[in-house]
C-alpha positions in Angstrom: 130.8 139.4 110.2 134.3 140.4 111.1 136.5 140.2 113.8 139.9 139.6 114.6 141.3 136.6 116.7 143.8 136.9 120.1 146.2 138.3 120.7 145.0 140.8 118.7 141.0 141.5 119.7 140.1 144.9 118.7 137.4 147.0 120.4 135.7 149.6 117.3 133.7 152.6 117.6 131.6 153.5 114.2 129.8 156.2 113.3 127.7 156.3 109.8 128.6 159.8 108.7 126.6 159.8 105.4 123.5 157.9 104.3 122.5 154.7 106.8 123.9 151.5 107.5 122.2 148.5 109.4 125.0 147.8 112.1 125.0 144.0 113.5 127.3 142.7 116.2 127.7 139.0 117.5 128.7 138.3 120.6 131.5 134.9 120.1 132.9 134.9 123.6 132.1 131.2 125.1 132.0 132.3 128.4 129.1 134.9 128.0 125.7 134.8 129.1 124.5 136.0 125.3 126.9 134.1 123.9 125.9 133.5 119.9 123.1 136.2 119.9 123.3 139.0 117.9 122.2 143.0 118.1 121.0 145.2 115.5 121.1 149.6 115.6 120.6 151.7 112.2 123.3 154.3 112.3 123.0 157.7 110.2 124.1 160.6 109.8 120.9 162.1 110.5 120.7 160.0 114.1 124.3 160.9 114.8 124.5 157.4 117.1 127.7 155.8 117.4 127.4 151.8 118.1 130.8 150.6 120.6 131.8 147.4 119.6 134.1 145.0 122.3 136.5 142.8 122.0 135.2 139.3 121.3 132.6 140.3 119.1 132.1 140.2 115.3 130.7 143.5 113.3 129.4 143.4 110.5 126.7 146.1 108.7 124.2 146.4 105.8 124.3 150.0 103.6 120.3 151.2 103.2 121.3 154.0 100.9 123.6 154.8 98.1 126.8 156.8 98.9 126.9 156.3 102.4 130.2 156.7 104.4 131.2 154.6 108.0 133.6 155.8 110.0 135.6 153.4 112.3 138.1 154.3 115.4 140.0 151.1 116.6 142.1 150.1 119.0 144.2 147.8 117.4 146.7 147.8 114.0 145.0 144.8 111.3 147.2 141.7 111.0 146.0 139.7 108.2 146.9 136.1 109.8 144.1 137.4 112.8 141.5 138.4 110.9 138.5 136.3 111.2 134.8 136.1 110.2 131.7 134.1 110.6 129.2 134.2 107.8 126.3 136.8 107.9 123.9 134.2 106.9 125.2 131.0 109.6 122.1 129.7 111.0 124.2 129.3 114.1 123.4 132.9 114.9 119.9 133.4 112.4 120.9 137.4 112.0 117.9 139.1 110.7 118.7 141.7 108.3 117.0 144.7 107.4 116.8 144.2 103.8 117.9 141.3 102.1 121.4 141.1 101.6 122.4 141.6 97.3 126.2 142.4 97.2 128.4 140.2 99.4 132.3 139.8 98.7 133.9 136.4 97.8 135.9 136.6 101.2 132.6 136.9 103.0 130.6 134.5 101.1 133.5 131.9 101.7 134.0 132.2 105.7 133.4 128.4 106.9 130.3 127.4 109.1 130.6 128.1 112.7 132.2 126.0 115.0 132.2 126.1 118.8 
């Protein structure tokens, strides 16, 4: 689950344009009402659905099918020293995905437990 930190937030748009993905985002602002809670969409190419993604959430997706292709617009340049993640398996958030997960990179197996 990736985000990146202030002052660099970045709101995404993304669209799978081949196969499917399952698409999760996590709210991580402290001041919200569904702060910590997390909301699932499968995107395809068939369903053509877009999923907007604001700042102060963390993104993260799941491919379902082989050779499938995301497409992401966002609103601000990557700096390395901002990005962030939580992992997709804290049980600080309990994320339930669709399948379980079987290829994970190093930098994502090795995000530190959450802290508020």
């Amino acid at each position: 689950m990736h985000f990146q930190a202030p002052p660099h937030q970045e709101t995404k748009l993304v669209r799978c344009t081949r196969g499917v993905i399952y698409d999760v985002i996590l709210d991580l602002r402290p001041d919200s009402s569904t702060f910590k809670q997390w909301v699932a969409v499968e995107l395809s190419a068939e369903n053509r659905l877009m999923l907007y993604i604001p700042e102060g959430f963390a993104h993260g997706f799941q491919t379902l099918e082989d050779d499938t292709e995301v497409f992401y617009q966002i609103s601000e340049y990557y700096y390395a020293e901002f990005a962030k993640g939580v992992r997709w398996n804290d049980s600080a958030f309990d994320i339930q995905w669709a399948i379980e997960p079987t290829v994970i990179s190093v930098r994502d197996q090795q995000h530190p437990d959450f802290c508020e």
